[in-house]
C-alpha positions as CSV (number, residue, x, y, z in Angstrom):
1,X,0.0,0.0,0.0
2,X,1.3,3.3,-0.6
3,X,2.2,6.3,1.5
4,X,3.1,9.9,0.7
5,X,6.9,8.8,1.6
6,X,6.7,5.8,-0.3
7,X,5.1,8.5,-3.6
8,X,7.7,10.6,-3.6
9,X,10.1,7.9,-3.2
10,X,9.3,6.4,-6.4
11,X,11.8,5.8,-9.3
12,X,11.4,7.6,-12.3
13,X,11.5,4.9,-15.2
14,X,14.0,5.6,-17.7
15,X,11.2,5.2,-20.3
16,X,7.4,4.7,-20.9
17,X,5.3,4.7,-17.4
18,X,5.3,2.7,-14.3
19,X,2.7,2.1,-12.1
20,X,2.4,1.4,-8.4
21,X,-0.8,0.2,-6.8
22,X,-2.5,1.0,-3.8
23,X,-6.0,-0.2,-3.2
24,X,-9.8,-0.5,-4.5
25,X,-8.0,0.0,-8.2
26,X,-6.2,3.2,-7.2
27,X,-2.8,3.7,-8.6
28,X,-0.2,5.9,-8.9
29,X,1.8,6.4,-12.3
30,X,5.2,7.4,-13.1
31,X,6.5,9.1,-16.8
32,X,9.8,9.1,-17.4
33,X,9.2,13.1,-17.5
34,X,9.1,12.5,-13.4
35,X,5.3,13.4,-13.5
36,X,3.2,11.5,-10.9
37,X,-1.0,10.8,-11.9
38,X,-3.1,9.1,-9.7
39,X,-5.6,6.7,-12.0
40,X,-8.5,4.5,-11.1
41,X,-9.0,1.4,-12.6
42,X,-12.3,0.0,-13.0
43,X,-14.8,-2.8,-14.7
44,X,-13.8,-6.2,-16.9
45,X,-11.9,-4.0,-19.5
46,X,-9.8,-2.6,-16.4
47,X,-10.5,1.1,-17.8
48,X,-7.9,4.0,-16.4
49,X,-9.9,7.1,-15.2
50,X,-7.7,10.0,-14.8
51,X,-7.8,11.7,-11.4
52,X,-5.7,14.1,-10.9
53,X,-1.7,14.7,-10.5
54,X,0.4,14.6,-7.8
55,X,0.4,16.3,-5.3
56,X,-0.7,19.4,-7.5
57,X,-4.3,18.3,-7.6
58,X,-4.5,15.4,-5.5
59,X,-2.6,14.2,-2.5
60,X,-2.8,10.6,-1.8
61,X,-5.9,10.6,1.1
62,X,-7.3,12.9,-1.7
63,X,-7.2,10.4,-4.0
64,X,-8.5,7.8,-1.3
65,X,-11.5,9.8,-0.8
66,X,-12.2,10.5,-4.5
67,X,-12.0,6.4,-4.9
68,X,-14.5,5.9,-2.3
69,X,-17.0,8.4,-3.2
70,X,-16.7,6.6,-6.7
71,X,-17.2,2.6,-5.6
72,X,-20.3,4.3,-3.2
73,X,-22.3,6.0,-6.1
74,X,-21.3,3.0,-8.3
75,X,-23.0,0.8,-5.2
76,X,-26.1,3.1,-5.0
77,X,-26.5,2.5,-8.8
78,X,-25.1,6.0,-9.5
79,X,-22.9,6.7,-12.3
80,X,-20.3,9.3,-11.9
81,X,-17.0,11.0,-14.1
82,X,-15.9,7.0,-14.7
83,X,-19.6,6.5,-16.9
84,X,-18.9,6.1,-20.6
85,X,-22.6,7.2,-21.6
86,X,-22.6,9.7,-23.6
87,X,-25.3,13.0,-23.7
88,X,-26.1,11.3,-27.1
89,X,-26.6,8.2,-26.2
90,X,-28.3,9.2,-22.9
91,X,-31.0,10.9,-25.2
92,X,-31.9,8.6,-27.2
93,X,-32.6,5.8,-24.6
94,X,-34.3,8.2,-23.1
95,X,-36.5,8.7,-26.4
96,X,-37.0,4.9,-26.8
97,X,-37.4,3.7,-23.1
98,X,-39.9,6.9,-22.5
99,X,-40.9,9.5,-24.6
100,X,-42.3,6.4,-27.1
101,X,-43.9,4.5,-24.4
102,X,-45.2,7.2,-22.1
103,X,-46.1,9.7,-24.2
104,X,-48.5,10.4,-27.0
105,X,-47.2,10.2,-30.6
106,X,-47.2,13.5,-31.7
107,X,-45.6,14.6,-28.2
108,X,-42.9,12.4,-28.0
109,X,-42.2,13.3,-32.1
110,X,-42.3,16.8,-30.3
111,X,-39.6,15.8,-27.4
112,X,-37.8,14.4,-30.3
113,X,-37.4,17.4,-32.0
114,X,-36.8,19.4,-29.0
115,X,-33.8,17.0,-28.1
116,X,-32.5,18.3,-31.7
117,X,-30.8,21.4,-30.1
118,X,-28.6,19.5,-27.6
119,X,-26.8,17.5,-30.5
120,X,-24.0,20.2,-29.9
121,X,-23.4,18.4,-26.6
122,X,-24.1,14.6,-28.2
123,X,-20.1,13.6,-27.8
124,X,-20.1,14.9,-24.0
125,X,-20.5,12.3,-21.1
126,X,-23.5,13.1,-19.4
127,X,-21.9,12.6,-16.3
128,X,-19.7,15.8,-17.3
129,X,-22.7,17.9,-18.6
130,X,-22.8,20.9,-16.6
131,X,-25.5,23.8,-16.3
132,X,-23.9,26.0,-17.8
133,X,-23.5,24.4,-20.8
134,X,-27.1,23.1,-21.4
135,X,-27.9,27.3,-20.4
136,X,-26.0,28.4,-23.4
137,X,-27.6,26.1,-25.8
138,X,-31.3,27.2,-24.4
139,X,-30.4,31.1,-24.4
140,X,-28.9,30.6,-28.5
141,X,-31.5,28.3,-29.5
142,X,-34.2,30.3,-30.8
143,X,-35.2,34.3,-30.6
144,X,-38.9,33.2,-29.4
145,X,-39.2,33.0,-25.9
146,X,-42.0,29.9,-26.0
147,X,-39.4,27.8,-28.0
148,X,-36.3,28.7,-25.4
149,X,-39.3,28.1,-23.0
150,X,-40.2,24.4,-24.4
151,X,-36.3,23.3,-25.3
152,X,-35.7,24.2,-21.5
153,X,-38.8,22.4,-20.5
154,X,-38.0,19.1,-22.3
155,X,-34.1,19.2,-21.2
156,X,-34.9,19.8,-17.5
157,X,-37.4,16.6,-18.3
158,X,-34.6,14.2,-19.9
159,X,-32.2,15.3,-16.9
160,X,-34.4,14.4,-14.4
161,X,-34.9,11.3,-16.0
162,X,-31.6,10.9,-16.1
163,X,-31.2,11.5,-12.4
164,X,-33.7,8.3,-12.1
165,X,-32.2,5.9,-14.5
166,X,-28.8,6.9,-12.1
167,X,-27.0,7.9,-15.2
168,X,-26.6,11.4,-13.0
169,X,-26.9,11.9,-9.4
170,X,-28.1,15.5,-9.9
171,X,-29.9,17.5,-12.2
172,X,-28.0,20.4,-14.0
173,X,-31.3,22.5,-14.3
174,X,-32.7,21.1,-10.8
175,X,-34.3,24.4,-9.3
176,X,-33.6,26.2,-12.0
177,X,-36.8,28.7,-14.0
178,X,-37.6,28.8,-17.6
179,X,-36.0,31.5,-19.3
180,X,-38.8,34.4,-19.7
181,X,-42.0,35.0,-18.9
182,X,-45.2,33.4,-19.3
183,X,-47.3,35.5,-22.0
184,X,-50.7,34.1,-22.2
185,X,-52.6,34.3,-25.0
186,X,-55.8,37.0,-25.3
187,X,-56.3,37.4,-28.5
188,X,-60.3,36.5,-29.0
189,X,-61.8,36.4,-32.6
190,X,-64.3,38.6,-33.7
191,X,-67.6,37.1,-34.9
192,X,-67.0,38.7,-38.8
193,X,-63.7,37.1,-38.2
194,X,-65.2,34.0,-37.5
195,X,-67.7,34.4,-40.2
196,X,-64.5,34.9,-42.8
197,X,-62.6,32.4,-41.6
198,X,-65.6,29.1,-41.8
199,X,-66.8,30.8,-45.2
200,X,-62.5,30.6,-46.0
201,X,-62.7,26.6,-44.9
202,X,-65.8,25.9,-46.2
203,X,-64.2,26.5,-49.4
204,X,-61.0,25.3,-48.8
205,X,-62.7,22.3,-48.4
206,X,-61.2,18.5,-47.6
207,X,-59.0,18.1,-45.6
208,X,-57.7,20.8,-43.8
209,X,-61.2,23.0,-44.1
210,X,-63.3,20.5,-42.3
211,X,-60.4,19.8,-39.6
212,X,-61.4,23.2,-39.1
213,X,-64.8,23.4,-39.4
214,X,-64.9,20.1,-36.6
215,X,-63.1,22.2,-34.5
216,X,-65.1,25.1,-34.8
217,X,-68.2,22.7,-33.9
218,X,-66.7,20.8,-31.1
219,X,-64.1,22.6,-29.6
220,X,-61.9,19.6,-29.3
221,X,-57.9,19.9,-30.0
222,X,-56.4,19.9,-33.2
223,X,-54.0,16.3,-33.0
224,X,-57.5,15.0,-31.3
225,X,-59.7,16.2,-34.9
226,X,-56.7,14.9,-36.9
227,X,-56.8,11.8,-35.0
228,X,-60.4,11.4,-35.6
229,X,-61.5,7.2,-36.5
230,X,-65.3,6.3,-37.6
231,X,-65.6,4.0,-34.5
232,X,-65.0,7.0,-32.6
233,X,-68.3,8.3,-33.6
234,X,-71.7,7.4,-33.3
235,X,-75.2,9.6,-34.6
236,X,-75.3,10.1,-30.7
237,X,-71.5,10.9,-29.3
238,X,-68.0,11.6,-30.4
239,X,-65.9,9.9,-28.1
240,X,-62.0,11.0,-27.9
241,X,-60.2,7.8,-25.8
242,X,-57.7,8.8,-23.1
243,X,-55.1,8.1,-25.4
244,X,-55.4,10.7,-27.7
245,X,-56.7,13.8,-24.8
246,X,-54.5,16.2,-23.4
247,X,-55.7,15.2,-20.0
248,X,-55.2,11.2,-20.7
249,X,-59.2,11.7,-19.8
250,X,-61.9,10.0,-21.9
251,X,-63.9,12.7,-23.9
252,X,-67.6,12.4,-24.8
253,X,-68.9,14.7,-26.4
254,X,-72.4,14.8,-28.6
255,X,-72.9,14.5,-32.0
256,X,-74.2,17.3,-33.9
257,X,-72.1,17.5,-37.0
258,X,-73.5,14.1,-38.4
259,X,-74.8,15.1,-41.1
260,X,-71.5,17.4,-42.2
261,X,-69.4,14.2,-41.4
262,X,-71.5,12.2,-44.0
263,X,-69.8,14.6,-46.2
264,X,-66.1,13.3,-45.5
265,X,-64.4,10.8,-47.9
266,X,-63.8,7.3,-46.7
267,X,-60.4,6.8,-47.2
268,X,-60.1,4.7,-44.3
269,X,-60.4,3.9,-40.4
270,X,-58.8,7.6,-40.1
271,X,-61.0,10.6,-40.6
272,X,-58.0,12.8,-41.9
273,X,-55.3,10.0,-43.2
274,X,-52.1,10.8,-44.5
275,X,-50.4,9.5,-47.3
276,X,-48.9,7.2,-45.3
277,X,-51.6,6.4,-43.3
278,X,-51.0,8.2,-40.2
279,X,-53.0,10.9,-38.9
280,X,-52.6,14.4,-41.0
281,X,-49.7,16.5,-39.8
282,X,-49.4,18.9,-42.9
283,X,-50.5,22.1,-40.3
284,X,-48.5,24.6,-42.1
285,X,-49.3,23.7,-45.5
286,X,-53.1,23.8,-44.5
287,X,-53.1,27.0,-42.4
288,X,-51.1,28.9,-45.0
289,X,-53.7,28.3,-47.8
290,X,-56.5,29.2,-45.0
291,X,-54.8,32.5,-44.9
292,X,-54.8,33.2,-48.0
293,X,-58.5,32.6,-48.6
294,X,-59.6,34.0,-44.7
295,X,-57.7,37.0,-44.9
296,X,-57.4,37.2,-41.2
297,X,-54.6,38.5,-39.5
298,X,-52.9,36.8,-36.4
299,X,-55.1,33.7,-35.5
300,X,-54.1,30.4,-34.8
301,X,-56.3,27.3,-34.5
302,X,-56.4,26.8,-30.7
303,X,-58.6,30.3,-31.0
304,X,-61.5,28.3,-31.8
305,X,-61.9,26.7,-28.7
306,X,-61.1,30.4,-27.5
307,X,-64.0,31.8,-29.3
308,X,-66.3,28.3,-28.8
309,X,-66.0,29.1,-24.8
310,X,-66.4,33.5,-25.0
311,X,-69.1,33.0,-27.0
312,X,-70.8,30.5,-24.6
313,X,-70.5,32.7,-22.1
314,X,-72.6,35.1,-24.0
315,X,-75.0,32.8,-24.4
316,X,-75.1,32.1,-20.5
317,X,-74.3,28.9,-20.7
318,X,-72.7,27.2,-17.2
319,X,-69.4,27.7,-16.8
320,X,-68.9,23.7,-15.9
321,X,-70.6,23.0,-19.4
322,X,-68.1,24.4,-21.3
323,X,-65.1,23.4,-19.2
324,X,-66.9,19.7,-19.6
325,X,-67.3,20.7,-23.6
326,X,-63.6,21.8,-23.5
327,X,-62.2,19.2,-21.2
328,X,-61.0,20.9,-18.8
329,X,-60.1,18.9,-15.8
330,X,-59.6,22.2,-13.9
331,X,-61.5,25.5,-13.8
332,X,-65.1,26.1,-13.6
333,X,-67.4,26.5,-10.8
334,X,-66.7,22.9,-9.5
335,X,-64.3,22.4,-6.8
336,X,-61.9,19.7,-7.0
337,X,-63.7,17.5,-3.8
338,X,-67.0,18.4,-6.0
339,X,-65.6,17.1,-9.1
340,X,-64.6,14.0,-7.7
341,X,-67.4,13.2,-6.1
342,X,-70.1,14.9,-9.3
343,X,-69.9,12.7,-12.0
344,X,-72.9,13.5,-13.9
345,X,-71.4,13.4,-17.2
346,X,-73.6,16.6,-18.8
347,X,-74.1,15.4,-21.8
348,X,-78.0,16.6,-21.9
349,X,-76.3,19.7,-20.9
350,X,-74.0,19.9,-23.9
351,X,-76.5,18.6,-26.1
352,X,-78.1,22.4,-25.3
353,X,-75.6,24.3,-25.1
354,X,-73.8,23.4,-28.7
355,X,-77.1,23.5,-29.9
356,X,-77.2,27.1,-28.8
357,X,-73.9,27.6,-30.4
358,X,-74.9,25.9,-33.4
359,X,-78.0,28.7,-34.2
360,X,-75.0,31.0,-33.3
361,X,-72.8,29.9,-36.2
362,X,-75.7,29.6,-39.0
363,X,-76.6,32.9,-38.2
364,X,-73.3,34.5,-38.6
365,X,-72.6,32.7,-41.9
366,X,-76.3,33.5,-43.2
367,X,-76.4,35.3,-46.4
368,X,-76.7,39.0,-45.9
């Protein structure tokens, strides 16, 4: 075993490196240039980590320490500077062991994507990462504050991950606040607004026109119209399974589009296919050519279920009925002990309520 004495004792080897051994795979290595490292040695493939040099960075009870803090986070499952995983290989298990199995399609395509800014930091060992790092990719990423805002959101969500997987025994962005702030949306759409943009998909027509026009109707989300299948539907109901909600919540909702739904193509099980067969994704393509014909500046298509809930308000419909139309597990004049124990599902309710809403849209697209 060695001692400080016994260190600076040793003979400098006239060429190449010698090494002298300690314990628990600590040793102490000589160059011929007289330069002293303390390395640890780990695993089947007997792996040199680096630890520092002697005795400019590390004297020898230093090194003992450093050695033990090592084999105890290697006990507890934790992985420390000796990991060879790399940031890039770190992300994609964590895309293929959770994001794909947890998450719903089009948000773990989203994650994906997101992950796409930390390539920069793909050859780095994860157990190296550091915040400030990670910071700097954030801050450079993007001039919009909501995409700073979700690329920091979805790294602070691998990390922690990582933290539980014991790639990482902390968290680089633990405690740590979203760059920004938090600018909500107000803008509501005017009911000649309104009028111009159904007449503009009306006319646009299949596919992207009557994803449009649903959503007008219903309220519901955009991926849940594009994600629409015929056995969802029923002349009574529109049922959106938990899979495909926002709120992994079963949505029921009633039926009375029918007879504009008899309208659709059947192209298959999907409502709005792809070419390939998968739900439509081509957003941009479709809300571009919208524009065009709509002619209404600075609208995006979550304002429908913006102007589907002022407008029921108008019409004094219950606040709870249009949270229930919207799927809102929170809000509305229900507590949270009321809606667990009220479980009236409202669908006469509805049923009234879009019906109200319905005379509301045929009159503003009337002819004049």
């Amino acid at each position: 075993m060695l001692t400080d004495l016994s260190i600076r004792s040793l003979p400098v080897p006239q060429k190449g490196v010698r090494r002298y051994w300690d314990k628990d795979g600590l040793c102490v290595q000589v160059s011929q240039g007289g330069s002293k490292t303390f390395y640890f040695v780990h695993g089947r493939r007997r792996q040199f980590v680096k630890l520092g040099r002697y005795p400019h960075d590390l004297s020898l009870s230093k090194a003992r320490d450093k050695v033990r803090d090592i084999l105890s986070k290697k006990h507890l499952g934790i992985e420390d500077d000796v990991s060879n995983v790399t940031v890039g290989a770190a992300i994609e298990n964590f895309l293929t062991k959770h994001c794909d199995l947890v998450n719903k399609p089009r948000t773990a395509n989203e994650t994906r994507r997101l992950m796409g800014y930390l390539e920069p930091l793909s050859r780095k060992k994860i157990a190296k990462l550091d915040t400030r790092s990670v910071l700097d990719i954030v801050d450079n990423a993007s001039a919009s504050v909501a995409e700073r805002r979700h690329i920091f959101a979805a790294s602070r969500t691998f990390l922690n991950w990582c933290c539980r997987e014991r790639l990482i025994s902390a968290s680089p962005l633990a405690h740590l606040k979203p760059p920004g702030l938090v600018q909500y949306r107000d803008r509501v759409l005017t009911d000649e607004e309104m009028a111009r943009i159904y007449r503009a998909a009306v006319e646009l027509g299949y596919p992207y026109g009557y994803i449009c026009l649903i959503a007008i109707h219903t309220g519901l989300r955009r991926g849940e119209v594009a994600s629409l299948r015929w056995s969802f539907i029923t002349p009574e109901a529109i049922t959106i399974p938990p899979a495909l909600t926002k709120n992994k919540r079963e949505h029921v909702i009633p039926n009375l589009i029918e007879e504009n739904l008899a309208l659709l193509p059947r192209k298959g099980e999907l409502l709005f296919p792809s070419s390939a067969g998968t739900p439509y994704s081509t957003w941009s393509d479709g809300k571009e050519a919208l524009d065009a014909l709509a002619k209404v500046p600075d609208f995006v298509f979550h304002d429908f279920r913006r102007y589907l809930s002022t407008t029921m308000a108008k019409l004094r419909v219950p606040i709870d009925v249009t949270e229930t139309i919207l799927n809102h597990v929170s809000g509305g004049s229900r507590s949270q002990i009321q809606r667990v124990y009220d479980r009236h599902d409202r669908l006469p309710e509805m049923r009234e309520a879009l019906s109200l809403y319905e005379k509301h849209l045929a009159a503003l697209i009337a002819p004049q």
